[in-house]
N, CA, C and O of each residue as an XYZ file, in Angstrom:
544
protein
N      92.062    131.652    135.785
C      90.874    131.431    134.990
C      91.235    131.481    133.501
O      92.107    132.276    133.150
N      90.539    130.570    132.451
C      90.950    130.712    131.600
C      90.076    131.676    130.240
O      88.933    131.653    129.782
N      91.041    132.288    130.017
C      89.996    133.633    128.714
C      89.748    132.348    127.946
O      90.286    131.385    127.401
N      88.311    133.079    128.317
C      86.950    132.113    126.814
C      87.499    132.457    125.662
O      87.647    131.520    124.877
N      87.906    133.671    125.249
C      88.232    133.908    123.790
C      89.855    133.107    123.211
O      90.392    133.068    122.105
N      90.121    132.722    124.146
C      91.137    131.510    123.547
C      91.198    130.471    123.847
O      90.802    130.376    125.008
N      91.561    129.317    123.348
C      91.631    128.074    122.673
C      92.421    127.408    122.215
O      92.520    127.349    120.989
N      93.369    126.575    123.165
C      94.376    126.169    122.545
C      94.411    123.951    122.469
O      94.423    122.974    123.217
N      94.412    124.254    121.283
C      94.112    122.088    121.015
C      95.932    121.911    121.483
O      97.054    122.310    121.172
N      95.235    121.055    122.393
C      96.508    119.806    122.432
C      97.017    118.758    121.527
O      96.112    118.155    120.951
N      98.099    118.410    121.268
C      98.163    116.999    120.389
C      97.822    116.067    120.928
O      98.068    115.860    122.117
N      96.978    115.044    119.951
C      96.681    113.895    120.582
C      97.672    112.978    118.796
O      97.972    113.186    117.621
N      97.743    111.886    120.010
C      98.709    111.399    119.168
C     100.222    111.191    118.608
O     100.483    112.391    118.699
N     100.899    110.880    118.323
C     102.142    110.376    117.867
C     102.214    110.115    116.744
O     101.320    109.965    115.911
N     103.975    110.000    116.608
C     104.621    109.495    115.699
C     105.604    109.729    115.489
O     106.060    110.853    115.698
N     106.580    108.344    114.791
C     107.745    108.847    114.775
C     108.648    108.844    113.027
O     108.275    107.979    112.234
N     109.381    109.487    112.737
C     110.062    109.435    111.187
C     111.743    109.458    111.292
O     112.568    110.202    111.822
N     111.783    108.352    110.572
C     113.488    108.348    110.208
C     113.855    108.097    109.155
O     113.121    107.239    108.664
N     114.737    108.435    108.418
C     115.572    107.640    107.218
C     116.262    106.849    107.246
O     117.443    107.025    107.547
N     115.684    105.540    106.896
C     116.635    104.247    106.671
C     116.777    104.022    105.176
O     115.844    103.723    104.431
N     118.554    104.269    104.670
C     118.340    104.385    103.571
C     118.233    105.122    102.737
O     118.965    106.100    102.885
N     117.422    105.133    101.560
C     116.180    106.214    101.002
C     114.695    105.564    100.808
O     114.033    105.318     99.799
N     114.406    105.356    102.484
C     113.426    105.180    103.033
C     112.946    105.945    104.053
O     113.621    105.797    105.071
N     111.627    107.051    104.223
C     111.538    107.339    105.161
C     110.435    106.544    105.593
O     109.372    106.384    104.993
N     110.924    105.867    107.127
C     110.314    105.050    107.796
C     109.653    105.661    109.185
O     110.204    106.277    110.098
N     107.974    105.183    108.977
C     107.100    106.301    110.099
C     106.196    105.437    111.015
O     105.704    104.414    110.538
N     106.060    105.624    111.708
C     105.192    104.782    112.820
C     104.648    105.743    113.191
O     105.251    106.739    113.592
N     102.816    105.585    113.102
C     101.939    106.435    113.886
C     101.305    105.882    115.060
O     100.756    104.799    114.856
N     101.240    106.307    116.156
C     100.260    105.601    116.991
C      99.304    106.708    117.611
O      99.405    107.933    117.541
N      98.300    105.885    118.270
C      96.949    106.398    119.328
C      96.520    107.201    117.779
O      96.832    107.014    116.603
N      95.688    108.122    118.472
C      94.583    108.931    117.166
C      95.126    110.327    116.972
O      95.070    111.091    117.936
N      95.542    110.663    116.057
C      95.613    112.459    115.356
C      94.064    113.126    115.585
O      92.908    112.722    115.717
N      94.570    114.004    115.558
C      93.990    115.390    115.544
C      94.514    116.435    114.473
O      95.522    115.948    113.963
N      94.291    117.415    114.043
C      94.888    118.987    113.234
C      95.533    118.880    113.750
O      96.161    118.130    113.002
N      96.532    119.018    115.129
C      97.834    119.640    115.506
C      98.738    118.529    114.876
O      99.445    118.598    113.870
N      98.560    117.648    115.601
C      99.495    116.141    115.265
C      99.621    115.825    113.557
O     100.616    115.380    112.986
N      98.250    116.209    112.911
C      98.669    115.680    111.095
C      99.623    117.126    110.995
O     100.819    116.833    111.007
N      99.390    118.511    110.905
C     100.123    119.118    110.990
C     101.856    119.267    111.304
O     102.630    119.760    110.483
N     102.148    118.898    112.248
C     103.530    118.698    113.088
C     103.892    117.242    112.356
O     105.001    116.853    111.992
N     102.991    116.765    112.285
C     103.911    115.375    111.310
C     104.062    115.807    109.409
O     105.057    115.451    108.776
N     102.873    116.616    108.737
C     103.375    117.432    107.532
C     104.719    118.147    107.428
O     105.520    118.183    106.494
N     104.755    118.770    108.777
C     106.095    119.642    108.660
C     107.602    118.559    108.634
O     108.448    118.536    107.740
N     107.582    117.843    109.727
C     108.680    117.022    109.844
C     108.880    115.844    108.387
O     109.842    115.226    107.932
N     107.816    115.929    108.113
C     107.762    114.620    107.142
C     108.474    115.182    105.519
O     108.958    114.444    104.661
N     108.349    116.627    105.466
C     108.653    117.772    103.853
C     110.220    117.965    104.443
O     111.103    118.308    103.657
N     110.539    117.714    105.941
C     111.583    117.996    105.832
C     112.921    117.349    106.006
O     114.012    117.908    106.119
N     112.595    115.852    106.010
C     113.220    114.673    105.956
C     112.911    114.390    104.797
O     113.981    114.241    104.207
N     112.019    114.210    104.051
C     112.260    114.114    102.413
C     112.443    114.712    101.529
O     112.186    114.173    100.452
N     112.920    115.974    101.523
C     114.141    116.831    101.080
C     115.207    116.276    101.228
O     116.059    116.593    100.397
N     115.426    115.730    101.799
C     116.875    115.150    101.641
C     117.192    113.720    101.143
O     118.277    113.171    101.337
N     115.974    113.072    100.373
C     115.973    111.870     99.875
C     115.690    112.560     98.213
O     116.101    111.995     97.199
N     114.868    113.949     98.200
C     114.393    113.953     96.515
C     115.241    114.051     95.572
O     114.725    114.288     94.480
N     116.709    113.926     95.587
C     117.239    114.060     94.363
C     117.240    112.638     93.550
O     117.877    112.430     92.517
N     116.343    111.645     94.273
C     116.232    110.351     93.311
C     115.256    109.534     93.884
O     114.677    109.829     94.930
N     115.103    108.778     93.404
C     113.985    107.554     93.576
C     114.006    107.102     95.165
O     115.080    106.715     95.625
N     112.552    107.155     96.217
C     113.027    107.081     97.208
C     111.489    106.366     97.664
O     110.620    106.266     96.798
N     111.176    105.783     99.361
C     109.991    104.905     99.429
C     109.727    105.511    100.545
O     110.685    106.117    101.024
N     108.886    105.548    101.042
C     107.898    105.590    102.291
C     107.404    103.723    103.335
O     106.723    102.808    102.871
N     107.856    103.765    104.291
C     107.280    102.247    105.177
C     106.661    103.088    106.468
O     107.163    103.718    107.399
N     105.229    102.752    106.017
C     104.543    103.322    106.998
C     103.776    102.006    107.688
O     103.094    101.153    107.120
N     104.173    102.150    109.336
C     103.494    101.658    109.789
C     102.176    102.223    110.662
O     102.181    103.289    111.277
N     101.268    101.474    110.604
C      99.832    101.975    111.018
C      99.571    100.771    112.170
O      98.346    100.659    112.193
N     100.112     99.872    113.081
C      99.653     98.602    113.127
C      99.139     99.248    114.847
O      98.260     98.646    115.464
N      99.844    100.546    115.463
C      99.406    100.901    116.718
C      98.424    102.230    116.514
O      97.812    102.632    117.504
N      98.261    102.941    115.190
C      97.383    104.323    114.905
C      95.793    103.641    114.785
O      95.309    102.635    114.266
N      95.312    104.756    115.547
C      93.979    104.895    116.047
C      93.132    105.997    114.574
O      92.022    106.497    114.760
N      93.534    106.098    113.875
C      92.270    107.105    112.682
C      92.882    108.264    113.267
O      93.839    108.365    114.035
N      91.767    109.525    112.489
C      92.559    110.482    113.369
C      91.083    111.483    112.679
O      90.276    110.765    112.089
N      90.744    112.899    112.718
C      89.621    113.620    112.557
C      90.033    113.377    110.929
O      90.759    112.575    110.342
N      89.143    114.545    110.511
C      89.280    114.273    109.161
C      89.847    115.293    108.095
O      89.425    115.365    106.941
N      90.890    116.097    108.643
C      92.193    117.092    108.207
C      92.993    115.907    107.995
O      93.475    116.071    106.875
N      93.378    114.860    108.432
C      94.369    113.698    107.854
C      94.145    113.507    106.595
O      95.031    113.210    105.793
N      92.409    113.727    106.186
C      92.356    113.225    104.714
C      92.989    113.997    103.678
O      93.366    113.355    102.698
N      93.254    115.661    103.691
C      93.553    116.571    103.365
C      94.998    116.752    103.455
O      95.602    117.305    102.535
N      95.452    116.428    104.251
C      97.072    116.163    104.769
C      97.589    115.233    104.126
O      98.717    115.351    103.648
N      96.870    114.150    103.996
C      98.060    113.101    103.283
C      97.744    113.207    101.944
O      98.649    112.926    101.159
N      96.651    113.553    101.485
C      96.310    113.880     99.726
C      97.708    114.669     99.424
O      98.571    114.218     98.671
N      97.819    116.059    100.202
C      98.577    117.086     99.739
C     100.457    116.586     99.586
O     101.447    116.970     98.964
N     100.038    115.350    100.747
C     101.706    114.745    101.343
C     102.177    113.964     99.717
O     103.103    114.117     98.920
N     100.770    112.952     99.819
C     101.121    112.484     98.683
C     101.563    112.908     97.308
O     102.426    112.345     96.635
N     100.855    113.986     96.973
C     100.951    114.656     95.924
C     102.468    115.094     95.833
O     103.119    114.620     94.902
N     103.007    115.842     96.600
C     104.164    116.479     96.962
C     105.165    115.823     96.433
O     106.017    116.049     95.574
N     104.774    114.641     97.388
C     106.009    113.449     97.682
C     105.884    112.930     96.197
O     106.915    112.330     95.895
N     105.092    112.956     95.313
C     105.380    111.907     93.599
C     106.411    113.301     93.422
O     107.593    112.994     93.582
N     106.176    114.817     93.114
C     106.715    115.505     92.494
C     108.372    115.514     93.087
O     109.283    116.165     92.577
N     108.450    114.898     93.910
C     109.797    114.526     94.643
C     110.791    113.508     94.883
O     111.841    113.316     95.496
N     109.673    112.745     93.839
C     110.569    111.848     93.677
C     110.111    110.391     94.392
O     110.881    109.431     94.383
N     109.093    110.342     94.864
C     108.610    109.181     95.560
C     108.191    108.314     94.969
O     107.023    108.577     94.679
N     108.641    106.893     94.411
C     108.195    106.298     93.941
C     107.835    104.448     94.330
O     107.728    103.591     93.453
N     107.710    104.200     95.752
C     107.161    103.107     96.144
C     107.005    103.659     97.675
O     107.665    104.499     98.287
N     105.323    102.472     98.249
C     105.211    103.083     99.444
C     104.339    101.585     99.713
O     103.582    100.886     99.039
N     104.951    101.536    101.187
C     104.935    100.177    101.725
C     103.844    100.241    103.048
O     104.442    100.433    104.107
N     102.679    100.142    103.156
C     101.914    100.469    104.283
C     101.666     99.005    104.740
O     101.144     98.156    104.018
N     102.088     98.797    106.004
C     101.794     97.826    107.284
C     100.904     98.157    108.147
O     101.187     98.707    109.211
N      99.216     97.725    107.622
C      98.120     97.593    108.717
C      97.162     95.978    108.786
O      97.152     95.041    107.988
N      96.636     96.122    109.721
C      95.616     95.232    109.835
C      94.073     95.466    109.174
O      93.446     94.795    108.354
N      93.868     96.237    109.618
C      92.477     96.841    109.380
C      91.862     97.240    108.020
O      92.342     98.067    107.244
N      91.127     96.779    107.910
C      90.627     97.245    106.355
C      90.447     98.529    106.515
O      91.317     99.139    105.892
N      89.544     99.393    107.195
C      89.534    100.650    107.515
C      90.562    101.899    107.300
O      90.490    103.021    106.799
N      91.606    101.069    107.977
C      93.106    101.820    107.713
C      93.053    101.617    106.204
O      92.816    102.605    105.509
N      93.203    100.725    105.771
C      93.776    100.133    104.128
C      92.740    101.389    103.433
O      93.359    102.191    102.733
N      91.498    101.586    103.539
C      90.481    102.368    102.803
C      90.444    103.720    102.785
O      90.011    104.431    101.878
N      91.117    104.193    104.267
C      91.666    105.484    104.190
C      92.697    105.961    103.551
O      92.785    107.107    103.111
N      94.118    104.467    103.418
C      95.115    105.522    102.751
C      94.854    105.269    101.197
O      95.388    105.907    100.290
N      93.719    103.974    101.010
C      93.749    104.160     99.690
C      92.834    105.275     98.830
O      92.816    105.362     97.603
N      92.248    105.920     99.564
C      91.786    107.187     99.496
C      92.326    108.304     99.196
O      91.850    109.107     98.393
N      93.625    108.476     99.978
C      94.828    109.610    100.032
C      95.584    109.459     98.893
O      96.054    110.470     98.370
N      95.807    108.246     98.360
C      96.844    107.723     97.025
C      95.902    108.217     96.046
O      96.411    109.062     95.310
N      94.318    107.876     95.729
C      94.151    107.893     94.381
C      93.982    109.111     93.446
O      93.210    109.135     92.487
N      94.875    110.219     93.874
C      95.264    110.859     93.089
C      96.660    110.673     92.080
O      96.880    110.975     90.907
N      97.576    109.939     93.284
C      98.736    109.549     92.704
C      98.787    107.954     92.742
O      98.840    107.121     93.647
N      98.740    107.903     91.173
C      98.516    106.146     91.537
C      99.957    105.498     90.622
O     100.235    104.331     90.345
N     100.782    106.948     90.275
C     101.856    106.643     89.661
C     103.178    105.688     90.904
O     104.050    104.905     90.525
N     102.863    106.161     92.528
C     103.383    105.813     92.899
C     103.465    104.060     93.462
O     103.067    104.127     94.625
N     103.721    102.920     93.224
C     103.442    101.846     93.866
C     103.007    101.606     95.493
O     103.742    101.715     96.475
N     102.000    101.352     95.463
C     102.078    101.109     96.880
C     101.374     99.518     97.271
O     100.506     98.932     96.624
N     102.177     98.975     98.760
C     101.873     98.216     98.570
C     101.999     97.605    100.571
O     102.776     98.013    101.434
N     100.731     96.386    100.691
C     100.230     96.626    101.888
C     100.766     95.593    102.378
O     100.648     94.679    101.562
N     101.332     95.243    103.354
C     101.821     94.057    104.595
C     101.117     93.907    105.700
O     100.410     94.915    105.711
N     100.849     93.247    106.691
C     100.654     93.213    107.642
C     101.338     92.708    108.602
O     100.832     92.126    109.561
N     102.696     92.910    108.406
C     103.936     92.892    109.415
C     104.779     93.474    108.975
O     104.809     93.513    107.745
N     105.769     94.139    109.678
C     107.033     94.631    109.619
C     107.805     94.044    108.723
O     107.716     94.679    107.672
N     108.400     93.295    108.638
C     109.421     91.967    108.198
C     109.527     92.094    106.670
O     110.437     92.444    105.919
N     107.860     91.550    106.428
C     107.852     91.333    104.655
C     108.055     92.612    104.481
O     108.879     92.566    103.567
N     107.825     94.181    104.794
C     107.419     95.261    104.103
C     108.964     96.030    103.804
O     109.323     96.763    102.883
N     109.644     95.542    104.941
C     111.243     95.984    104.904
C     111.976     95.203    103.848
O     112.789     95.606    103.016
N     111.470     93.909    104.083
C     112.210     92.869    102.834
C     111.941     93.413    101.346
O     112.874     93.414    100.544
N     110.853     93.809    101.028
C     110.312     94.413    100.038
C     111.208     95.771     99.353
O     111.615     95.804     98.192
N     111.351     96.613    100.152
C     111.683     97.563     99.815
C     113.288     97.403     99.978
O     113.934     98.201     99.299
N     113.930     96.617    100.665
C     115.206     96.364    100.627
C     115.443     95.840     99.188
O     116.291     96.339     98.449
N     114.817     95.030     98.911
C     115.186     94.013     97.145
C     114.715     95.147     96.307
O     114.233     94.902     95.202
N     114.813     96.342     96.733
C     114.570     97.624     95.403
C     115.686     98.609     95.532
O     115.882     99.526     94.735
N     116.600     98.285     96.882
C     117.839     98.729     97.073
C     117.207    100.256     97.718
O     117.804    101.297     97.443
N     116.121    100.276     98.477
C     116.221    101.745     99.008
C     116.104    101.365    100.585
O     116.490    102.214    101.389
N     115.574    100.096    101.078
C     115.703    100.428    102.577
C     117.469     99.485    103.380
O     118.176     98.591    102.914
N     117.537    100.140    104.462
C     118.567    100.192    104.564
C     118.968     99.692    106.147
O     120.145     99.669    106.507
């Protein structure tokens, strides 16, 4: 039986992060929750530590992510913020959806020092950031 007085959330959701380059490159899919923006904050501060000693980009793809509650909005404000003081200075988001586009342009407009800039395929967004010499 399970004690009422605890409560434990599952992740819903995915994603994955790598460095190509000094690019960290992320694919989210299905929908976040708190656990999932969480567990992707942690992994995400700690793969770009190892890009901040210089000029470095973000290629986020969104083209399989579902939204997610609304701690994402709070999560990527704080990501973003972080990530300018670290050195982040171009960010390449691949979605379809205007929706998507309105959320992360939400999360940026605190930092609008950083470029960002939207594709809706893979291809152009890598080409992009390759002719700036950071993806790889």
């Amino acid at each position: 039986m399970r004690d009422p007085k605890r409560f434990v959330m599952q992740q819903h959701g995915s994603f994955t992060i790598e460095i190509k380059g000094r690019t960290l490159e992320i694919c989210a899919y299905a929908a976040w929750n708190e656990q999932t923006s969480m567990k992707f904050k942690s992994a995400y501060m700690e793969l770009a530590e190892k890009l901040c000693d210089k000029p470095w980009a973000c290629l986020i793809n969104l083209l399989e992510w579902e939204l997610g509650t609304g701690e994402i909005l709070q999560v990527g404000k704080e990501l973003n913020a972080w990530s300018y003081e670290k050195h982040q200075r171009y960010s390449a988001i691949v979605c379809e959806s205007s929706l998507h586009r309105q959320l992360i342009e939400k999360i940026q407009e605190p930092t609008k020092s950083i470029e960002h800039q939207y594709f809706t395929e893979m291809t152009p967004a890598q080409s992009w950031l390759a002719s700036l010499a950071l993806y790889a």
